[in-house]
N, C-alpha and C positions, 0 to 999 in steps of 0.2 A: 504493500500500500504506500503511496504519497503520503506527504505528510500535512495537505489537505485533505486528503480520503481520512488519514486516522484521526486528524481534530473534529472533522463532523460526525463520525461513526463512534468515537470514544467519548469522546467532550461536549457536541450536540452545539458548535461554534460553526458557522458557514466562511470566518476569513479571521487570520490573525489580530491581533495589538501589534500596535508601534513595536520596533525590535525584538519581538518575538521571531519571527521567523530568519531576518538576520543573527538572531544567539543560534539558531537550530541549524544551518546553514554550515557556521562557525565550527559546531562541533561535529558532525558530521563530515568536514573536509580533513578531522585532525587536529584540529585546534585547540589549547587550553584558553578556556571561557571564564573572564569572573565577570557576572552579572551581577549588577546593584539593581535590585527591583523593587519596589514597596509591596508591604502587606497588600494582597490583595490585586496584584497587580501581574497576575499570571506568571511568575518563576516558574513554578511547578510542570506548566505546560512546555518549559522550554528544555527540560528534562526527559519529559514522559515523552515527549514524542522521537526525539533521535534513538530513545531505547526500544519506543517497543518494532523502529525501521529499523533495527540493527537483526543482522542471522541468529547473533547470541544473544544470553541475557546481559544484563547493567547492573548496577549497584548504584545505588542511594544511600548514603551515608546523612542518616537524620536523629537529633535528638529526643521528637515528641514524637512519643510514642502514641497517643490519640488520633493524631493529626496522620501518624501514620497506616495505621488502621481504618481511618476515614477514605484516604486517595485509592491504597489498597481496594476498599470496598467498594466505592466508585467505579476504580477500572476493569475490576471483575464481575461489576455487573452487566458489562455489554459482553464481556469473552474471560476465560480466567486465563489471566496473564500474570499477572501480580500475585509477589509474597512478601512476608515480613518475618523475619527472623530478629528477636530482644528478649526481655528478660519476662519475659509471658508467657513464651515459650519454650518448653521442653523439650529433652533429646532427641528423643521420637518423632517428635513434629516438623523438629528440624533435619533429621535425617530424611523425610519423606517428602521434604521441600529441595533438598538437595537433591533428591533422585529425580525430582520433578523439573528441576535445572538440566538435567543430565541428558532427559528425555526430549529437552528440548521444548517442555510446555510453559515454565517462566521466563519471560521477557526482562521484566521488571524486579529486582530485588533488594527491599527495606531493609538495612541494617542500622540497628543501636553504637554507635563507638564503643560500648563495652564491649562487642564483642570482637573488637580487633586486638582485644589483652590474649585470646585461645590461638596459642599458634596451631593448637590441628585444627581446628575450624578454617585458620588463614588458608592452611597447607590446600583444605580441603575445597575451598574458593579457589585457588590459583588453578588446581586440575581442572576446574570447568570453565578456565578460559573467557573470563566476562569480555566486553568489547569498552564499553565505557566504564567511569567512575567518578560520580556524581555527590558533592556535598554541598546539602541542604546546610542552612543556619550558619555559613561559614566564620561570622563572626566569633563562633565559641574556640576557635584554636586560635583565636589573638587576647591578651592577657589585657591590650589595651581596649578589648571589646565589652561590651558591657555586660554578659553570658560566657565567661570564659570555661569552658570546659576540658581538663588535661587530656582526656584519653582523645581528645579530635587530634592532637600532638601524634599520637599515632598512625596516624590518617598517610604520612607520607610513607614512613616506610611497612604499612599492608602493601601501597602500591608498588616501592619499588617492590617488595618480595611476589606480587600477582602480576607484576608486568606491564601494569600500565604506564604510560608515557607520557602521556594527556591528561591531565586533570580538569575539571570544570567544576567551579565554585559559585553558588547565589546567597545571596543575603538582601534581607530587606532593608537593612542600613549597617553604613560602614563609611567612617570617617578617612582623609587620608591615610591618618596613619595606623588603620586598622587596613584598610586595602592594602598598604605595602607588607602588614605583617602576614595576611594571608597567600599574598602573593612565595613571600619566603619561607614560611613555615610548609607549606605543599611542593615547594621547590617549581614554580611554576615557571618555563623560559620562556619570552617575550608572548604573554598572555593581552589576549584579547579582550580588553573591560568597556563594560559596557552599561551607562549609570540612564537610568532612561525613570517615565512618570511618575517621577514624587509628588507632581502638585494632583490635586484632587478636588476638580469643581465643583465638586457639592456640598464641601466641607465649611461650615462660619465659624471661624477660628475668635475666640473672645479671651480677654483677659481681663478678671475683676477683682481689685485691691478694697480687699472689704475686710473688717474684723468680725463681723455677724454673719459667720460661716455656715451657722446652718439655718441660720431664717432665710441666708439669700440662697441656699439649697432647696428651700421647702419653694418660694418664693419660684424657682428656675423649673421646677419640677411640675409646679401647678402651670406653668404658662407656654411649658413645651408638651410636644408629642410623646409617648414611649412607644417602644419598648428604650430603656435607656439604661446607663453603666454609671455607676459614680464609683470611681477610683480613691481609694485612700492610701497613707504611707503605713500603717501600721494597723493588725489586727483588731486592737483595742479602738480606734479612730470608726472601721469600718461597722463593728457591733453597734455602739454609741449614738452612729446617725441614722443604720437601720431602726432600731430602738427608739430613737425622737421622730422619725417619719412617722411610725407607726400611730403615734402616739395624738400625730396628726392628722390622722385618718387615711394615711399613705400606705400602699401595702409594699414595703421595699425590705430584702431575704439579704442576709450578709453571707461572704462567701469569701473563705479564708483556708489559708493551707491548715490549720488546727479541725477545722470541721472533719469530720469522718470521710472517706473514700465514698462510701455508700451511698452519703447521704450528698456529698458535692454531685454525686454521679446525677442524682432524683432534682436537686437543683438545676443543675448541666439543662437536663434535658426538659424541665417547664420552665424554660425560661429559653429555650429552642424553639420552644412547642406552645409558646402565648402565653400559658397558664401562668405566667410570671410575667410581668413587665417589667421589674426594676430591681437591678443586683447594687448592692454596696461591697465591694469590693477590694481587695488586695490584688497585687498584680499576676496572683496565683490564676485568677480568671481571665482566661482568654485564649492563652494556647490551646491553639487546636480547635476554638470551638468559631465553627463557619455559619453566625448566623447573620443575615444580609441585610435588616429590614433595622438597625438600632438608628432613633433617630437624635438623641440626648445623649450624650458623654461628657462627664465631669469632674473634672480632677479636684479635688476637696484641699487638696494639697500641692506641692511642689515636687515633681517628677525630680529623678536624679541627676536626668542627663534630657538631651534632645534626642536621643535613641531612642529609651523607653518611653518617650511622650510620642515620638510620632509613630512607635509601633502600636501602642494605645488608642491613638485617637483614630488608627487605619481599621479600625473593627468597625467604624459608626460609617451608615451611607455604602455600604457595601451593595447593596443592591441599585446605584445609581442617584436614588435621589436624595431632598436638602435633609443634611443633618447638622445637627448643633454641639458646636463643640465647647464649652469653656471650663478657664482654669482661674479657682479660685485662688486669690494671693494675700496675704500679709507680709511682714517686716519680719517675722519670727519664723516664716515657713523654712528660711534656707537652714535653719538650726536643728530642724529637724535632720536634714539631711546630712549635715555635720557632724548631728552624733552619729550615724550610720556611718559616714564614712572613719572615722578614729574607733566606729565597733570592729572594724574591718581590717583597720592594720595596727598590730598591735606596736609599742617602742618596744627597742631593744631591752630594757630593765624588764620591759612585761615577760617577753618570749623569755630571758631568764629564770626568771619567778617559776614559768610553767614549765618548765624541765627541770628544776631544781626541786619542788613541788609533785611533781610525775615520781621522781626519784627517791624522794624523801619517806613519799608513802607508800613506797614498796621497799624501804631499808635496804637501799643501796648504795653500798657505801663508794665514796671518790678508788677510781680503777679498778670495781666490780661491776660485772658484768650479771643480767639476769635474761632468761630466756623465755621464761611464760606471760601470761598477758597482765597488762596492768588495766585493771576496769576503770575507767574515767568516772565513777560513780556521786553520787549527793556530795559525800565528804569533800571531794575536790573539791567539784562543780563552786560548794559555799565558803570552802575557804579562800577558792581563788576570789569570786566574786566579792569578799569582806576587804581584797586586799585592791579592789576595785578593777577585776579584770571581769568580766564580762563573759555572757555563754561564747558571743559572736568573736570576742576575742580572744579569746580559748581556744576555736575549731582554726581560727586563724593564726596563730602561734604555732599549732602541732602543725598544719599545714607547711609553716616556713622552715620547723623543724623536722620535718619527712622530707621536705625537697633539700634539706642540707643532708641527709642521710644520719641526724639524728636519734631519730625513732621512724616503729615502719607502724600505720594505720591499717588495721584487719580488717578486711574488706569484707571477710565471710560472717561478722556478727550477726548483720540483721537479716542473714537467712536461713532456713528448717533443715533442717538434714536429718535425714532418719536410716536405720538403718537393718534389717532383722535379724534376732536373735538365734531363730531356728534356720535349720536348712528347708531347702522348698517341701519335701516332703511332708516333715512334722507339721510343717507351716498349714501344710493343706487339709491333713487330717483333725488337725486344730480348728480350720475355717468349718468342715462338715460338722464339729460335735457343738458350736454353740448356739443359740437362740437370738442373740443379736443383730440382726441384721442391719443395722448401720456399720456397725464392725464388720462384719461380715465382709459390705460392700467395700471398705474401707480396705479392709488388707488386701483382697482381690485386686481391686483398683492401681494399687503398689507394688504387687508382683508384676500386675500385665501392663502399666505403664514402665517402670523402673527395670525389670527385667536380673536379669546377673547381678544386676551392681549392685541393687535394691540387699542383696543378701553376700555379698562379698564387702562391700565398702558404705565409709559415709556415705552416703547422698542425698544430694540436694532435689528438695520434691518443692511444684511450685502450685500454695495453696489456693491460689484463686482457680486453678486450672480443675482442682480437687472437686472444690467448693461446686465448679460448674457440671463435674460429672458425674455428682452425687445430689446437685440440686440443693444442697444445704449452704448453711452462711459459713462463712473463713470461719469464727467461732466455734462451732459448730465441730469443723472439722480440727481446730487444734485442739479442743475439751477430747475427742474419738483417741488422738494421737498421746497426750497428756496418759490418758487410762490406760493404753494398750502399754506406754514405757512401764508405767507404776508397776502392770502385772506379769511384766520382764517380757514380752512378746516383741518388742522393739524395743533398739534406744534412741529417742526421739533428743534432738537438739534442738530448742528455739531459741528464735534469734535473741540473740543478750539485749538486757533493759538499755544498759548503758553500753556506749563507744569502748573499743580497748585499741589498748598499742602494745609494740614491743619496744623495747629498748634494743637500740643497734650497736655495738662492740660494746665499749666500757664507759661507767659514768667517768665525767669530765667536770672540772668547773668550768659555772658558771658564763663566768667573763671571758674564758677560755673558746667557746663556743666559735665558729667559724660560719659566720653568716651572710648570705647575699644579701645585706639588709639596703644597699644600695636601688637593688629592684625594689624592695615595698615602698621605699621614701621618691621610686620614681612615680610609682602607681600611688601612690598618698594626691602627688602634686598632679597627675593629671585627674585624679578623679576631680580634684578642686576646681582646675581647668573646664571640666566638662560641668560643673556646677555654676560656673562662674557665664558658659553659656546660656542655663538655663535661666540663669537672672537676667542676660542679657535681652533674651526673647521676650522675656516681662515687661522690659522698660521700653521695646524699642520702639520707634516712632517711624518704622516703615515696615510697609505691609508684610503680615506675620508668616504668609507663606513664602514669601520671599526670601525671608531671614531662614527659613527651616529648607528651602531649596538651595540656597548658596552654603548652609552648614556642610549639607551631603555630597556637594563639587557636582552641582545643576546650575551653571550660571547663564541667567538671562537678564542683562541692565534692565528692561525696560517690563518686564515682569509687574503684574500688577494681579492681584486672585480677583477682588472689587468685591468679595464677601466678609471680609472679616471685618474688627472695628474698627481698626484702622482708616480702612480701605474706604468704610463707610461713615466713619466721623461719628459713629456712636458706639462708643466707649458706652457701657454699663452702671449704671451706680445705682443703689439702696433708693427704692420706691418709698415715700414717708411713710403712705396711704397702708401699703402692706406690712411695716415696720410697725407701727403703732397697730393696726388690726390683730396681730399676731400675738404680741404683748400684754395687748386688755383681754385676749379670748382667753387666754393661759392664765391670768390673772381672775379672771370667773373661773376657772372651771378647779381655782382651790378656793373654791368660798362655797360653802353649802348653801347660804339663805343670799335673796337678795339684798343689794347693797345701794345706798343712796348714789348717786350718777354723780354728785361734787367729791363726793367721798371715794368713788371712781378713778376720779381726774386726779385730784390730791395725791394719792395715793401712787400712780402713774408717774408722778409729776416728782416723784421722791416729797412731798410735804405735808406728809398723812404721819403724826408720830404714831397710834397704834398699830398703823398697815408697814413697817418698816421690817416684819420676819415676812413677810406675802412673797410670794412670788411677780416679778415685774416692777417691785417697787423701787422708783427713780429710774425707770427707763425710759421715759417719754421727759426725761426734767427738757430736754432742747427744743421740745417741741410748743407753743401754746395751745391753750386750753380751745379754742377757737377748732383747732386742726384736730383737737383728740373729739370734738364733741359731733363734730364733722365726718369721725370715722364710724363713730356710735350712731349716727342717723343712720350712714349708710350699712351697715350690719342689721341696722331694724329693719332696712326695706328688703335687707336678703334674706329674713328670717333667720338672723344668727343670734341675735339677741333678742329678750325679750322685756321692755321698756313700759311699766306703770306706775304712775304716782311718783315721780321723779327715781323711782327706782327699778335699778337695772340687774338683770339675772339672762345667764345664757341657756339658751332655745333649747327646749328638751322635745324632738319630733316624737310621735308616738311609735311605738314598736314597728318597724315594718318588716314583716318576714321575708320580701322578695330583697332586701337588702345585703349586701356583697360585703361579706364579714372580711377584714384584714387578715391576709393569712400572715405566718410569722414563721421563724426557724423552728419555733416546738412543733407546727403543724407540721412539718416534713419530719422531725421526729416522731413524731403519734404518727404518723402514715407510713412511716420506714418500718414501724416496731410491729403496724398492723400487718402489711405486706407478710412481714416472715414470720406471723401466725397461719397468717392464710397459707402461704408457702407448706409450712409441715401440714394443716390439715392435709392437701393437695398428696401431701407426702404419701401419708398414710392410706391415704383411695388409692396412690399408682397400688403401695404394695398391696393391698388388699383386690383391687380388678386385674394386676398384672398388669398393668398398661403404662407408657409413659408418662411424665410429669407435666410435660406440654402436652399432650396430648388431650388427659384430664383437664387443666385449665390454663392456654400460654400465660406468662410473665406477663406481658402486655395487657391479658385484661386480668389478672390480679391486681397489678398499679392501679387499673380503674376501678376496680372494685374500693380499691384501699383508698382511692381520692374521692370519690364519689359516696358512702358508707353508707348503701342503700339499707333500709330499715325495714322493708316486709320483702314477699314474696315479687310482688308485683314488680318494684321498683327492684330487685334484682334480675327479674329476668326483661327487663327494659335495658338493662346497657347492653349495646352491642356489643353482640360475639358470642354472649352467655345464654344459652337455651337451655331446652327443660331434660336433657339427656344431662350436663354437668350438675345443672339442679339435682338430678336424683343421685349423684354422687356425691354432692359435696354442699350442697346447696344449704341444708339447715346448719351444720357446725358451722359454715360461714356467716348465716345471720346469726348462730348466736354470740361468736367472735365480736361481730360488728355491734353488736346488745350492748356488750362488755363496755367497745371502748368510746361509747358516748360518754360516758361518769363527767370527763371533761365538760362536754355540754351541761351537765348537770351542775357544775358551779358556777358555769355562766350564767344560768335562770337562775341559782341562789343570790348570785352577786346583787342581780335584777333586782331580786323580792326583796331585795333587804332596802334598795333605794342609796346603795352605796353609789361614789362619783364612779362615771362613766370611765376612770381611766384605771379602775382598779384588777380589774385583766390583767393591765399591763405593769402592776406594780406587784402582783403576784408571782407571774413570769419573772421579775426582774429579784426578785423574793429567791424561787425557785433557781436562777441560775446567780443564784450566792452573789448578787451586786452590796457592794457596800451601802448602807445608811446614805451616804455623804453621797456616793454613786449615783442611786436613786433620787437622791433630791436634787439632783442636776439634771439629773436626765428629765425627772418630772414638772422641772421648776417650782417643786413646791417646797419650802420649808421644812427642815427636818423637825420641828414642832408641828404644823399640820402634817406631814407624810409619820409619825410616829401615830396620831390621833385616826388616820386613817387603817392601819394598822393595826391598831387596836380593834377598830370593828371587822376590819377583815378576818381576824383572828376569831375572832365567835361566828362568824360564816365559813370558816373552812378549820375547824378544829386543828387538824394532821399539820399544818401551814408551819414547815420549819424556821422560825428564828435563831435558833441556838446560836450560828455561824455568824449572828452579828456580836457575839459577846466572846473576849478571852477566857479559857479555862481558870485563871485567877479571878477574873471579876465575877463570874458566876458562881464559883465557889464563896465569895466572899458576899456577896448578895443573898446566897440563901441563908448563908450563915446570921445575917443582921434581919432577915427577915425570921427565922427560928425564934429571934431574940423578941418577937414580936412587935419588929419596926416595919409595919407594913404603909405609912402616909408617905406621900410620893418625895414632900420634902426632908422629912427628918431622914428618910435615907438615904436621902442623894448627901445631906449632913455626916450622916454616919458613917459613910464610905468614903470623906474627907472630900466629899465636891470629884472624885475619880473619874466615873461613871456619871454622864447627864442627863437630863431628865426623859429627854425622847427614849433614850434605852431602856431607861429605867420603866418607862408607861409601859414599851413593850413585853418587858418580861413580866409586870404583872397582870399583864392581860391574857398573855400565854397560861401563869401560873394558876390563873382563876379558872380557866377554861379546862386544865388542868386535872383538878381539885374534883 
């Protein structure tokens, strides 16, 4: 085929992009290629297509594994051409994709860099004579790139030892001096580069210097389109403003590398899939995930570099049309990024500390040598950090001390190895005498996937693989693996809690130490460098895609985008109208009764002495009374407030059930935990009918069942796909599962009937995931005296409601103790406890205690 015939037949495109077909061209006559292309800006096709006209197959050297998986499945659904070989899959799998090389049926094949650490694997690639060699992401093998990855370092000599000659490199940004480093670390000779569409006409580039970072978030969110992204620097940043959206009647899901696999996955995909419109975000989301239609992107904070912003902001408008982009700014943002970068490289006194430290607590003395592992465990971890070194500077120190050949980092910790005890025979006559049939499956499973080795040697088993062919959770299956070591049938190895190292020749001092610290203090000053652009982009005064086109070496003088603020003379600033609306409505919604309309303003105005613990109070002081009473009209005539006899109370609609409840991160929790009840019911019908797991009821509409928690008969066999043949298998244990996990519902209609404030859901929740006192009353803007009084009553609506976690184990012990003594009035023992302990805590624990009693 052409290489028109394979873009319309694979890809469903009738004519190339600019330099597309000049990169394909290029490598096809021979040529080493580095293309600079932007997110979204077809790389990928200029790959795919000279491999799958080539007689052999290709390689792909990529580091996302999702994204990998994605193209793969793409190109195999017109023909199976394409494979992926990483750390997903297992020896088997890979052995049978190598044959499938051999045979001449993959064109196309995905490889992880890790696996150019297995020289028989390499050995085993160079016999099937690939034609091309192809690296995705090539920025991660330059140290000055912003994703440096070591094992891409390998990347040159797989080639020379497979024989290629040609290399071709894409990245979706690369600064000079990242292009020349890729160019040398690949050994590339007089390579054809080629930097083509960075600008992106649909894109309104904005940038707003505000200190009310999440009114003018709530404020940017109500006045744009979604589906939309707001990016934060730091996990705790991203929860925070999910959390205050909510709380605004926004429904916005945070999405951070600490969430669970599981439950990112269930994210991932409703917010793929509509069912989501609005992620808060760390820069954990977005790899790999190809959704077209984002029309909102918002950086909450100060990106590191002008890499990471423009490969963030290239996810919005994908589909072609206008999306919006802005990046919120303060005076204080770049400090954020300042501590990141001094988490990153530690000083020389640090990296001593921590091998003086490594050595000390494994009793090794100066020119003794040790050979087993030292676990990096709590004990470091807190003494280093008391002596103010840092997790992040920690993993960076061993780092600097593994590349000086220091200490060596165990790569094998955080993976399962198992191994069997018996030889195959016992083994089998063991599987016929038990009754467990999860075990059952389980050893079987081990023998017929792992084979010899399974019973000769460690080996490495890969549990999600398990998990899929047994239909149960990773838990699931390490709880199976845990029992069968205990009852000596295997020795099961999980991956260790904590990192280990070895110590390499003999301890040394300290100061003795031989370090390239010349390289981190180079990589200190450029990351500065590349921070010191990102400020620049903030302040500059001509058009911002412009500035972001000549960063990447696209120069065009006369370049003009005519969408951003710049370009358009409106620059952004803080709406009164919505500043003061936002303030007063938060300011009612901690007051239970209404409140006089001067006593309102006052209060607003910071000139109310009893309204001074309130939420709001002195936030309007710049504003006049004229403008606050002006916002108060206009709230009456939208029905937000509700205004008699000069006094003012916020609008309470009546119940409406056809109403679109705020989902939230626990809802995808309760939906994950319902799933994989429904999951073993399922279970229990395959073994019991003999039939498949999917077969009985696909995954696909379990999710639906579990999103949707249909409540009789009728409305379960109403969602498509589910008929009355699965009904009679599974159909009643599933409603009564679904009976179960309404409870939830169930304290929402208490919350109701008690006439508690409307936001107390969301202080339960934040209750439930252990927020501090001080936490919660920021987030809620209310008062840690009203949010303790609220608190109280929630506590007689939900008995079980754990507080403990806001008190230390002294103060609780010392409270009950004063309280035995029969000092139960709120004051004498806030007295008695020498003023310790304040009085909001104090409310809370005897209201627990009463409830208690």
């Amino acid at each position: 085929m052409t290489s028109n015939e394979i873009l319309i037949n694979f890809f469903g495109y009738d004519h190339f992009r600019p330099g597309q077909e000049e990169i394909i061209n290029s490598i096809l006559s021979g040529e080493s290629v580095l293309a600079v292309l932007p997110t979204g800006g077809g790389k990928s096709i200029c790959y795919q297509v000279p491999a799958l006209m080539s007689n052999r197959f290709s390689i792909v050297i990529s580091p996302l594994i999702a994204l990998m998986k994605d193209q793969v499945d793409s190109i195999n659904s017109k023909k199976k051409v394409a494979a992926f070989i990483n750390s997903t899959i297992d020896f088997r799998e890979t052995n049978k994709i190598l044959s499938e090389i051999d045979l001449g049926n993959i064109k196309l094949l995905y490889l992880s860099p890790e696996k150019l650490s297995n020289i028989h694997f390499c050995e085993s690639i160079k016999n099937l004579k690939p034609s091309f060699l192809f690296v995705d992401e090539a920025h991660c093998i330059s140290e000055w790139g912003h994703s440096f990855r070591p094992n891409y370092r390998k990347i040159k000599s797989f080639a020379d030892l497979i024989g290629i000659n040609s290399i071709s490199a894409f990245t979706a940004t690369a600064t000079v001096d990242v292009r020349d480093d890729i160019i040398n670390q690949l050994g590339m000779v007089n390579p054809k580069i080629f930097i083509k569409g960075f600008e992106r006409e649909n894109l309104h580039l904005n940038v707003i210097n505000t200190k009310n970072k999440k009114e003018k978030v709530l404020e940017l969110i109500k006045h744009n389109e979604l589906p939309g992204i707001i990016y934060t620097a730091t996990r705790k940043s991203s929860e925070e403003i999910s959390d205050y959206l909510r709380l605004q009647g926004i429904e916005a899901i945070y999405y951070h590398a600490g969430v669970t696999s599981e439950l990112r996955r269930i994210i991932q995909d409703d917010f793929q899939k509509n069912r989501v419109k609005l992620i808060v975000a760390t820069n954990a989301f977005g790899m790999g995930i190809d959704k077209s239609d984002i029309k909102t992107l918002i950086h909450f904070q100060l990106p590191a570099n002008l890499e990471n912003y423009y490969q963030e902001i290239g996810r919005a408008g994908r589909d072609g049309n206008e999306a919006k982009i802005f990046l919120l700014y303060d005076d204080n943002d770049h400090l954020i990024q300042e501590y990141f970068i001094r988490n990153l490289f530690p000083t020389r006194e640090q990296i001593e500390l921590v091998y003086n430290t490594l050595c000390d607590y494994s009793s090794i003395a100066l020119g003794s040598a040790l050979t087993k592992e030292i676990p990096i465990d709590n004990n470091i971890t807190s003494f280093l950090e008391s002596k103010g070194v840092t997790k992040g500077l920690l993993e960076s120190s061993i780092k600097i001390l593994s590349d000086s050949g220091y200490i060596s980092p165990n790569s094998d910790n955080k993976k399962h190895f198992v191994q069997s005890l018996f030889n195959p025979k016992y083994l089998l006559n063991y599987i016929k005498n038990i009754d467990d049939n999860d075990v059952k499956d389980l050893l079987l499973i081990l023998a017929r996937e792992y084979g010899t080795t399974f019973f000769n040697s460690r080996t490495y088993i890969n549990i999600s693989r398990l998990s899929q062919l047994l239909d149960e959770s990773n838990e699931h299956i390490v709880d199976l693996l845990k029992s069968l070591s205990n009852l000596g049938i295997i020795n099961y190895q999980p991956p260790s809690i904590h990192n280990t190292i070895r110590l390499v020749g003999t301890r040394i001092k300290g100061e003795d130490l031989k370090l390239n610290y010349e390289k981190t203090k180079n990589l200190i000053d450029y990351s500065r460098i590349k921070l010191d652009m990102m400020m620049k982009y903030v302040s500059t005064n001509q058009c911002r895609f412009k500035f972001i086109l000549e960063y990447f070496g696209q120069i065009d003088e006369n370049y003009k985008c005519g969408k951003c603020d710049i370009c358009t003379g409106k620059q952004i600033y803080s709406n009164n109208t919505e500043f003061i609306e936002q303030h007063l409505i938060e300011l009612l919604k901690g007051i239970v009764h209404p409140i006089k309309k001067i006593e309102l303003i006052n209060i607003l105005k910071g000139k109310s002495i009893e309204g001074n613990n309130l939420p709001g109070f002195g936030s309007c002081s710049h504003f006049s009374k004229k403008e606050i009473e002006s916002v108060i009209h206009k709230l009456q005539k939208e029905q937000k407030v509700y205004v008699r006899k000069n006094e003012i109370k916020l609008f309470i609609a009546d119940d409406n059930p056809s109403a679109t409840r705020i989902k939230s991160n626990m809802d995808f929790e309760v939906e994950l935990q319902l799933f994989n009840m429904l999951r073993q019911i399922r279970k229990e019908a395959s073994s019991k009918f003999n039939q498949s797991p999917q077969l009985i009821c696909p995954d696909e509409l379990l999710q639906k069942i579990a999103r949707s928690k249909p409540a009789t008969i009728s409305e379960l066999l109403a969602i498509e796909g589910f008929n009355q043949r699965m009904y009679n298998k599974i159909g009643e244990e599933f409603l009564e599962v679904l009976k179960e996990s309404r409870s939830d519902s169930n304290l929402k209609e208490m919350i109701s009937k008690k006439n508690l404030p409307e936001n107390s859901l969301q202080v339960v929740e934040l209750l439930r995931k252990k927020y501090s006192l001080e936490d919660i009353s920021k987030l809620t803007k209310l008062s840690e005296t009203l949010l303790s009084i609220q608190i109280e009553s929630l506590i007689s609506a939900v008995p079980d409601l754990d507080v403990s976690y806001l008190f230390n184990v002294d103060d609780l012990r010392e409270i009950e103790k004063k309280i035995s003594e029969g000092i139960t009035d709120l004051k004498d023992l806030k007295e008695a406890l020498n003023n310790r302990v304040n009085y909001s805590l104090l409310r809370i624990y005897l209201a627990k205690k009463k409830i208690s009693q």
